[in-house]
C-alpha positions as CSV (number, residue, x, y, z in Angstrom):
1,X,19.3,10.4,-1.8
2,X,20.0,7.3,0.5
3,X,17.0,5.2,1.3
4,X,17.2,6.4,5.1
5,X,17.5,9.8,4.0
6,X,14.7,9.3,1.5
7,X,12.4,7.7,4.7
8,X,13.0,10.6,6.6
9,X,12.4,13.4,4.6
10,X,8.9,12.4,2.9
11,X,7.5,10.8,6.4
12,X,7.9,14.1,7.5
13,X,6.7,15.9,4.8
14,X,3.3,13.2,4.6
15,X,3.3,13.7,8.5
16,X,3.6,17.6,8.2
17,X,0.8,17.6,5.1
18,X,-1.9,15.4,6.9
19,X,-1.3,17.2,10.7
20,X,-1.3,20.0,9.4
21,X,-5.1,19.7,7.8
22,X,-6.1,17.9,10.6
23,X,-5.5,20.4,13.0
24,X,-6.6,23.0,10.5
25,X,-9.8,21.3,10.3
26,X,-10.2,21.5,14.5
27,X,-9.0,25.3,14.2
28,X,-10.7,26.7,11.4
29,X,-14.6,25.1,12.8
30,X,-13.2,26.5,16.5
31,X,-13.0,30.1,15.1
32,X,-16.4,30.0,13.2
33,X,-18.2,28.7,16.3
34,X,-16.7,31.4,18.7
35,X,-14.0,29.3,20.6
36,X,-10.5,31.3,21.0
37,X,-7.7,29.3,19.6
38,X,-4.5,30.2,21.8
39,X,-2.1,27.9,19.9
40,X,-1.7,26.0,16.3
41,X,1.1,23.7,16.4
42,X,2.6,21.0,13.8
43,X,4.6,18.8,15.8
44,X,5.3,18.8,19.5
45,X,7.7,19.9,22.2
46,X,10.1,23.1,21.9
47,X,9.3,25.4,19.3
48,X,11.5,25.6,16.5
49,X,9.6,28.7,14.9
50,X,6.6,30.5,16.0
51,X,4.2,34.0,15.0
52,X,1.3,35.3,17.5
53,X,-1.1,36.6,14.9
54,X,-3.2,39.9,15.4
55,X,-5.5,37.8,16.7
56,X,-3.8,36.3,20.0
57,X,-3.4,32.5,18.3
58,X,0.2,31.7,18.1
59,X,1.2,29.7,15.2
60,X,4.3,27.2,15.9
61,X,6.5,24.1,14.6
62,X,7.7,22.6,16.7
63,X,11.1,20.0,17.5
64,X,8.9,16.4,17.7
65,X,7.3,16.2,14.4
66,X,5.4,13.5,14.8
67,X,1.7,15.2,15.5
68,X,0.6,18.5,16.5
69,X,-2.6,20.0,18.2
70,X,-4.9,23.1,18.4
71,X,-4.6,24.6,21.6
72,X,-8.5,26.4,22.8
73,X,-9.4,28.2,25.3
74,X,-10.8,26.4,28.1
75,X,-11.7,26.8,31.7
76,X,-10.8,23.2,33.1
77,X,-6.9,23.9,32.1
78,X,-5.9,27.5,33.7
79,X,-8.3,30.7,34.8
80,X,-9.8,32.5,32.5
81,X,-10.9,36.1,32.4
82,X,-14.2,36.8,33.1
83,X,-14.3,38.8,29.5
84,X,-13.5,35.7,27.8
85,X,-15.4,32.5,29.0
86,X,-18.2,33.3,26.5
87,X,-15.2,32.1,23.9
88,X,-14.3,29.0,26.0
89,X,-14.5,26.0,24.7
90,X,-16.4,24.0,27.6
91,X,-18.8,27.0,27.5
92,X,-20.0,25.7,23.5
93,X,-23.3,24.1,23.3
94,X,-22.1,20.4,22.8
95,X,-23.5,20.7,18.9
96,X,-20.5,23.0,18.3
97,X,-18.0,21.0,20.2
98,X,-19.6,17.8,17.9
99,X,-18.3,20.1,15.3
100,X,-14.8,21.2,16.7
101,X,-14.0,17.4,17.7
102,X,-15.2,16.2,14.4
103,X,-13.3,18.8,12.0
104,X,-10.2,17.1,12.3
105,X,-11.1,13.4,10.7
106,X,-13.4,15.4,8.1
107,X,-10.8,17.8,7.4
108,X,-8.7,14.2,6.8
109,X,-11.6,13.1,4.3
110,X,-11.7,16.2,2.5
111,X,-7.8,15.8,2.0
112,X,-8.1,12.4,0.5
113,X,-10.7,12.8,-1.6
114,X,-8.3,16.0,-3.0
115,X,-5.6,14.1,-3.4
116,X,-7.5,11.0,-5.4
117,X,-9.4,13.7,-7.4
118,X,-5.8,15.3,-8.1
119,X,-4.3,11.5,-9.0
120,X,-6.8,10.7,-11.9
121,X,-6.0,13.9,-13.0
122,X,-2.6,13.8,-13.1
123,X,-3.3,9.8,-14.6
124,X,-1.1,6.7,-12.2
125,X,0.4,5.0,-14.6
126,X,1.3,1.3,-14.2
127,X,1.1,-2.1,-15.6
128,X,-1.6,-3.8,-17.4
129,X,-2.9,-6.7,-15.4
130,X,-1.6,-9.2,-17.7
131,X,-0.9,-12.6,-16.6
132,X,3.2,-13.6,-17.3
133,X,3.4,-17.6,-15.7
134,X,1.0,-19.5,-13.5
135,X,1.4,-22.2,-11.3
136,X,-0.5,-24.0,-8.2
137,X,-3.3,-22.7,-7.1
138,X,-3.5,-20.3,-10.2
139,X,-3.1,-22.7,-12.9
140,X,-5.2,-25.0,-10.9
141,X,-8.1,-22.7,-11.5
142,X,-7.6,-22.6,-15.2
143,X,-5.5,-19.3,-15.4
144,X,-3.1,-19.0,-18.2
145,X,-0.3,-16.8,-19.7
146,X,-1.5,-13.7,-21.7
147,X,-4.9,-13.8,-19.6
148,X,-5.5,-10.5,-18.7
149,X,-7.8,-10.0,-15.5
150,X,-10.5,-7.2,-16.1
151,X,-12.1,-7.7,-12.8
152,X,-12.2,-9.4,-9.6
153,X,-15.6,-10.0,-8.8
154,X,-17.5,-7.0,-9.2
155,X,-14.4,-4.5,-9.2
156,X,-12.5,-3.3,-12.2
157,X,-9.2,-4.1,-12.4
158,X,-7.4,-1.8,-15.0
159,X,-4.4,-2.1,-13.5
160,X,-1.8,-5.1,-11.7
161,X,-1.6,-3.0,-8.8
162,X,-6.0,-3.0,-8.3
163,X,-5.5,-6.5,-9.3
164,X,-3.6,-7.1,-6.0
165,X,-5.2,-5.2,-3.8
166,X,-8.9,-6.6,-4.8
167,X,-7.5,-10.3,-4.2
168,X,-6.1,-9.5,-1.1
169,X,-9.4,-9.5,1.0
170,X,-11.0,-13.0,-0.8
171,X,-7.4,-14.4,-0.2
172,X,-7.2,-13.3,3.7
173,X,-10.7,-14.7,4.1
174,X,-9.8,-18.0,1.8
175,X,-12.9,-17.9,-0.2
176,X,-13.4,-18.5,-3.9
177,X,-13.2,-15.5,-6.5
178,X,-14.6,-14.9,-9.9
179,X,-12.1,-13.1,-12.1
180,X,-13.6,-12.0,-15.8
181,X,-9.9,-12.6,-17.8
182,X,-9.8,-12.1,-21.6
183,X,-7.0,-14.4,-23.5
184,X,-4.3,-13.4,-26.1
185,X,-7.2,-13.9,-28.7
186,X,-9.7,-11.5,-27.2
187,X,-11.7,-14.3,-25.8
188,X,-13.4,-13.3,-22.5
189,X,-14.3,-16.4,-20.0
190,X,-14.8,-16.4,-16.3
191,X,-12.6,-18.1,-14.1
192,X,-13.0,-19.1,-10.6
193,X,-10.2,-19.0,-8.6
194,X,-9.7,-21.2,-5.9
195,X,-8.3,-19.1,-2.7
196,X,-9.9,-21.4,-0.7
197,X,-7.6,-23.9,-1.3
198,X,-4.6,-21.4,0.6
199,X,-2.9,-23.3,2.9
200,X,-3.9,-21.9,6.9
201,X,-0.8,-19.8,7.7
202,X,0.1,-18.8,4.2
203,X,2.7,-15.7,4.2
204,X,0.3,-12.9,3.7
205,X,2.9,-10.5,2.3
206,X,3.4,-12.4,-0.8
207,X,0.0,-13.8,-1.6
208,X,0.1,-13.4,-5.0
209,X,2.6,-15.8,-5.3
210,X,1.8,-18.4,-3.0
211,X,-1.7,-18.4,-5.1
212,X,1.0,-18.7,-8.3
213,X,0.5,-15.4,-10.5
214,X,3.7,-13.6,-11.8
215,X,2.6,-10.7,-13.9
216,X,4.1,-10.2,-17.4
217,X,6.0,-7.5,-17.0
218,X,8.4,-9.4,-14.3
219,X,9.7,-12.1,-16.8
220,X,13.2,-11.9,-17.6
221,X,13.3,-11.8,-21.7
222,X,15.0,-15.0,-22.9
223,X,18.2,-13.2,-23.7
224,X,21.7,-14.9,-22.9
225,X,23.3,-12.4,-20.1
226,X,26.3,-14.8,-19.4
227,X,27.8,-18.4,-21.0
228,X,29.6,-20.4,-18.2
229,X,33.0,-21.9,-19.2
230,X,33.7,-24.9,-20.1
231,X,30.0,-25.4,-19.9
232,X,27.3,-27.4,-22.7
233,X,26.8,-23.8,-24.2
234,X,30.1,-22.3,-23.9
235,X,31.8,-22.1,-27.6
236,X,28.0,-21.9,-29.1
237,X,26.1,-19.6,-27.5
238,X,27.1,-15.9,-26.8
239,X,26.1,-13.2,-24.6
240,X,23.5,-10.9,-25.9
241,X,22.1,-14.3,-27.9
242,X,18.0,-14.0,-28.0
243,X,16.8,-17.3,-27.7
244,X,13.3,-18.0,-29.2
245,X,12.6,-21.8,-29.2
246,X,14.0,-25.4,-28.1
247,X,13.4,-28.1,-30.4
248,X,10.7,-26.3,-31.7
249,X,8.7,-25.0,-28.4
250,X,8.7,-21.3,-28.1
251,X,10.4,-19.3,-25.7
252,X,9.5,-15.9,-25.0
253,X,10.6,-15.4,-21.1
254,X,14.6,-17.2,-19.3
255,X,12.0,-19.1,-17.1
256,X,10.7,-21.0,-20.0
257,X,14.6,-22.4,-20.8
258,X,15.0,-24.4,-17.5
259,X,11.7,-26.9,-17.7
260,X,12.7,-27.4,-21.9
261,X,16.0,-28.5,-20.9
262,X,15.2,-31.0,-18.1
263,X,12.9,-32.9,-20.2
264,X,15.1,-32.8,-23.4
265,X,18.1,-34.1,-20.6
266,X,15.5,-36.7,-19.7
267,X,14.9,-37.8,-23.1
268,X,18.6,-37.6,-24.2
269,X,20.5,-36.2,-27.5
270,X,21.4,-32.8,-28.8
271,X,19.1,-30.0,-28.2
272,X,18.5,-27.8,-31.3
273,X,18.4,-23.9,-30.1
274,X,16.9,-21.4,-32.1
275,X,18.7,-18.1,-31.4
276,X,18.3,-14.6,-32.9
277,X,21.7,-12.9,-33.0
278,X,22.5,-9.0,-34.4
279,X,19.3,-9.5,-36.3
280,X,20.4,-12.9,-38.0
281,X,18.2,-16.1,-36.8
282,X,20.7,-19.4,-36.1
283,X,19.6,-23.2,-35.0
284,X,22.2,-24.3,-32.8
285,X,22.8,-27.9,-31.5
286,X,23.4,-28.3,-27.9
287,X,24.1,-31.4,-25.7
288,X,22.6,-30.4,-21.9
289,X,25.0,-31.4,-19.1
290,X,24.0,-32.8,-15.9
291,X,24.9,-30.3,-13.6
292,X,25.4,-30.2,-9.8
293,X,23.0,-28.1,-8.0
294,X,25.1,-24.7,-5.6
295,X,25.3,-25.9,-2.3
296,X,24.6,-29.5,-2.9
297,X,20.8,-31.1,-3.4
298,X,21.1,-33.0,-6.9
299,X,21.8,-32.7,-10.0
300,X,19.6,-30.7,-13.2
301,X,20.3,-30.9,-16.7
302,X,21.4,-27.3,-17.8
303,X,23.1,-25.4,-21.1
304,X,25.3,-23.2,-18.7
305,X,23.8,-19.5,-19.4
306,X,22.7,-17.3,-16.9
307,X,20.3,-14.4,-17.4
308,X,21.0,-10.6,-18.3
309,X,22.2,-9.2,-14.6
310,X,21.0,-5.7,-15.3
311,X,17.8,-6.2,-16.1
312,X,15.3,-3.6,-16.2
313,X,11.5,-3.4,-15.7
314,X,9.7,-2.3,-19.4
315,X,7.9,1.1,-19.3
316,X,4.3,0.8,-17.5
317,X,1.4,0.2,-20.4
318,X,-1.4,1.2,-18.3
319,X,-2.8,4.8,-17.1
320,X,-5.3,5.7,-14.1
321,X,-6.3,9.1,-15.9
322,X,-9.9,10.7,-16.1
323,X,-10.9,14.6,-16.6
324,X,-11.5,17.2,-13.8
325,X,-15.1,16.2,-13.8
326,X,-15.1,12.4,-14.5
327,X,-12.5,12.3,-11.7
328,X,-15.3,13.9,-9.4
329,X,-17.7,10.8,-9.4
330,X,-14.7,8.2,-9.6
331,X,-12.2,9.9,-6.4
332,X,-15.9,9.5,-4.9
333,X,-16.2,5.9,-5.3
334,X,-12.4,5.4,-4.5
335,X,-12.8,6.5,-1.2
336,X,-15.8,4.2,-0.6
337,X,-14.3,1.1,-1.2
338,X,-10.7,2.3,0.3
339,X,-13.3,3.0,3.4
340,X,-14.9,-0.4,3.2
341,X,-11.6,-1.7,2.7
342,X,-9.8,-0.6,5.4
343,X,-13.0,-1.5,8.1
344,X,-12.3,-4.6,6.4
345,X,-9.1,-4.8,7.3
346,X,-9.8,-3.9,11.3
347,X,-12.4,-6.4,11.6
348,X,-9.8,-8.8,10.2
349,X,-7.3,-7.7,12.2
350,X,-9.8,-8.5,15.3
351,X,-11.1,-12.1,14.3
352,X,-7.2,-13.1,13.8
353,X,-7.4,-13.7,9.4
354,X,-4.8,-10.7,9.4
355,X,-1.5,-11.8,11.0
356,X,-1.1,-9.7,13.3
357,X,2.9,-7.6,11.9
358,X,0.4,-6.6,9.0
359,X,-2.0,-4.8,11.1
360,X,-0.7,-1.3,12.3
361,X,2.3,0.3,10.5
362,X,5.0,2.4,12.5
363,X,6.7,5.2,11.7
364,X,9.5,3.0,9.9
365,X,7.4,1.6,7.8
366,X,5.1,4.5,6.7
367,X,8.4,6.2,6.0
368,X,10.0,3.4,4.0
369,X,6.5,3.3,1.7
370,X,6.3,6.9,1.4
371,X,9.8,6.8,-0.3
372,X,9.0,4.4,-2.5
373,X,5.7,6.0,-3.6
374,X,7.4,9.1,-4.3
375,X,10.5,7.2,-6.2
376,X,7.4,6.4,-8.8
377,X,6.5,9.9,-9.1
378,X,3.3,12.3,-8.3
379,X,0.8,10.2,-8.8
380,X,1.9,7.4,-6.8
381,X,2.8,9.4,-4.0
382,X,-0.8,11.5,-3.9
383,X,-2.3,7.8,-3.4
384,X,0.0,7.0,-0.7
385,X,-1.0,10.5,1.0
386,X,-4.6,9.3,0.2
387,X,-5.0,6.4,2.0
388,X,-2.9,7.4,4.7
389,X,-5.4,10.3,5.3
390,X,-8.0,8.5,5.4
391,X,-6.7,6.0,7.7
392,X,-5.8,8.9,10.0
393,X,-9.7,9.8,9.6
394,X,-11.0,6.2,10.7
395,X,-7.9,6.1,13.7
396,X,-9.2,9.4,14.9
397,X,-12.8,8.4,15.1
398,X,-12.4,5.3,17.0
399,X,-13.9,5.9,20.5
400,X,-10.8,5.5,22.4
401,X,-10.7,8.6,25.4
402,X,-7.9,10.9,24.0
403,X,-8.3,10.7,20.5
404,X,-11.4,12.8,18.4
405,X,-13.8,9.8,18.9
406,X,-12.8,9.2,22.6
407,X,-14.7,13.1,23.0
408,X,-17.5,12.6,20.7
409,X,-18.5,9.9,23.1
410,X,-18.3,11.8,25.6
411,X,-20.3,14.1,24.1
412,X,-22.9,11.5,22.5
413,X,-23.2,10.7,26.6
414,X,-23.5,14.1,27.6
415,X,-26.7,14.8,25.0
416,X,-28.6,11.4,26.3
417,X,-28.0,11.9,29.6
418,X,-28.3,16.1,29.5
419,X,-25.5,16.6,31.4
420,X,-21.5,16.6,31.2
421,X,-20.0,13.1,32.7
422,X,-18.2,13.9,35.5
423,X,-14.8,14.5,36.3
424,X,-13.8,11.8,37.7
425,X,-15.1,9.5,34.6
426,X,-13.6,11.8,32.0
427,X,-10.4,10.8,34.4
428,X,-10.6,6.8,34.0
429,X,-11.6,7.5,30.6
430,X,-8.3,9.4,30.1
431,X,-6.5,6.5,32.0
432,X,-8.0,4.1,29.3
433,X,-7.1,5.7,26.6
434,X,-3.3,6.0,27.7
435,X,-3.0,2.4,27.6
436,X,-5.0,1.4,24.5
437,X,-3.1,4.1,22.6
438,X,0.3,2.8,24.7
439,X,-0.7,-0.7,23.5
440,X,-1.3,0.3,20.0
441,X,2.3,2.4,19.6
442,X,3.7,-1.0,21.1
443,X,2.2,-2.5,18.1
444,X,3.0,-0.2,15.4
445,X,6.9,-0.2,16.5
446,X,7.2,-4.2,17.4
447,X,5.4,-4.2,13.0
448,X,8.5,-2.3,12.2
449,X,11.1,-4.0,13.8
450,X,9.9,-7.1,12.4
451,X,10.1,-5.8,9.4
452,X,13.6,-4.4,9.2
453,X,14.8,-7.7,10.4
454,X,12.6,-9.5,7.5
């Protein structure tokens, strides 16, 4: 499956999966407090499929799939019998249409916390939060290789991945972070680390390297993929060679190689390489050559070998996985901090500490994640599902006219006042609304253009 194909087909399927609980939600609190649903729909526009239940409610998907909306019964849209306004929906005591409006972004919090219950279950794996290289800001703090990071201030961090996303909000906010990091020894020591030293305008999608952490399960083993010809190593050392110190240092990782060899060019003479080849262990003398740089800019001292060009990540060493019941209390928790997170994010987002192509994600975008998420298999892609239901929650309950917390404004109004708002403000309201939600697609798609160009 192409990666375009692969965007397509699982933003509709997260699209069709969070709509369809959404609208569910809205439909299944309608019917228990007496309203008449005339219409279910995932997606909009022409109807692709359709069934009118016993009932009256017809149930449809439709062309657009990009939404989809309960359809009540209601006497400011079209006449309705006198035998039926008692089911209308403007005839509900405004507790019940609290209720209605309301269903949808609860029905969109009772999904995530599901699908987060279902992911510990089912155990995330990924990679321990071990520290490979470090350098600026990092280093500067006192972080070395082999550190592993248990927490970020008060949050675990069993994983690289909750690693990232707990420095992410101290680093947008440039302020100082306590990490608790245990060393190759078992050691534990806390470490502050400076992300108030990030430079203003740092590139936010790649934080944790400007701050200088590579994780360990990036490096490139020290392993010989190709000898140049005519090169300092040509004739010596041979593809597949394992090379495991220079003049004594160790070397564990191909980024270790390039530093050893300047200063050994520096100093002058042979270079003795230690080497493990088909199991035997070899000390090779090499003299570095001063080398020009592709595309001009100086010259570096180098052996001539190039790193292994297929290269694959190592099988993930750590696992998200608790029982049915721990995974109660924990999924619980989860959705706290993904809610305080996200709030965090909009507040951000508003002050101008959030550039502002990392704010709302477009269809492109949420399409291109999905895929990925569901390249790394279940567990991944039930997080993914996760937070994106739970952003659709928060969206829906902002009080922006049109969406769910546009109407339980209105409604809020109607109880202080004791009386409907009038037409003509539910109008302007609606006019608003248009062009906040006009101004926020704008967003979204401008985000994803900028992205496929990046």
């Amino acid at each position: 499956m192409t990666e375009f194909v692969g965007s397509v087909w699982w933003l509709l399927v997260s699209l069709g999966i969070l709509v369809t609980f959404h609208e569910f939600g809205h439909y299944w609190v309608a019917r228990r407090c007496g309203v008449k649903v005339l219409r279910f729909s995932v997606g909009f526009g022409r109807a692709l499929w359709s069934r009118t239940a016993k009932d009256g409610t017809e149930y449809r998907i439709a062309a657009v799939p990009l939404g989809g909306y309960v359809k009540m019964l209601d006497e400011r849209e079209y006449d309705v019998p006198a035998s039926q306004v008692h089911e209308a929906f403007n005839r509900a005591s405004v507790w019940r249409r609290i209720a209605i409006v309301a269903a949808g972004p609860a029905a969109n919090l009772l999904l995530c916390f599901g699908l987060l219950w279902a992911m510990f279950v089912i155990g995330r794996p990924d990679y321990a939060p071990a520290i490979g290289a470090t350098t600026n800001i990092a280093a500067a703090s006192g972080l070395k290789a082999g550190d592993i990071v248990e927490s970020v201030g008060d949050r675990a961090t069993p994983t690289w991945m909750e690693l990232q996303m707990s420095l992410m909000p101290a680093a947008l906010d440039r302020e100082d972070v306590p990490l608790q990091v245990r060393d190759g020894q078992g050691r534990e020591r806390t470490v502050s680390l400076a992300l108030s030293d990030l430079a203003p305008g740092f590139d936010q999608r790649r934080i944790l390297q400007t701050v200088g952490l590579t994780p360990r399960h990036v490096l490139v083993p020290a392993i010989v993929g190709r000898v140049v010809p005519e090169s300092a190593a040509w004739g010596v050392l041979a593809e597949g060679d394992e090379i495991t110190a220079i003049d004594g240092s160790p070397i564990r990782t191909f980024d270790q190689i390039g530093p050893e060899i300047q200063a050994l060019g520096l100093r002058g003479g042979d270079a003795l390489v230690e080497v493990t080849r088909d199991g035997e262990r070899l000390a090779l003398e090499i003299q570095p050559r001063l080398t020009e740089r592709p595309g001009g800019g100086g010259q570096f001292w180098a052996l001539g070998i190039e790193p292994p060009g297929n290269y694959q990540l190592p099988p993930m060493d750590a696992l998200q996985r608790h029982g049915p019941l721990a995974a109660i209390p924990v999924a619980t928790r989860e959705i706290g901090h993904l809610t305080q997170q996200l709030f965090g994010m909009i507040g951000r987002a508003f002050s101008g500490r959030l550039a502002i192509e990392n704010t709302v994600a477009g269809p492109v975008t949420i399409g291109r994640a999905a895929n990925v998420y569901a390249g790394q298999g279940l567990a991944w892609f039930l997080s993914f599902l996760a937070l994106l239901s739970l952003s659709l929650a928060i969206l829906n309950l902002l009080p922006i006219p049109l969406l769910d917390g546009g109407h339980l404004l209105y409604y809020l109004i109607e109880l202080v006042k004791g009386s409907p708002l009038s037409e003509r403000a539910m109008v302007a309201g609606q006019y608003v609304g248009l062009a906040l939600l006009a101004c926020l697609m704008g967003l979204a798609f401008h985000n994803d253009i900028i992205q496929l160009v990046r």
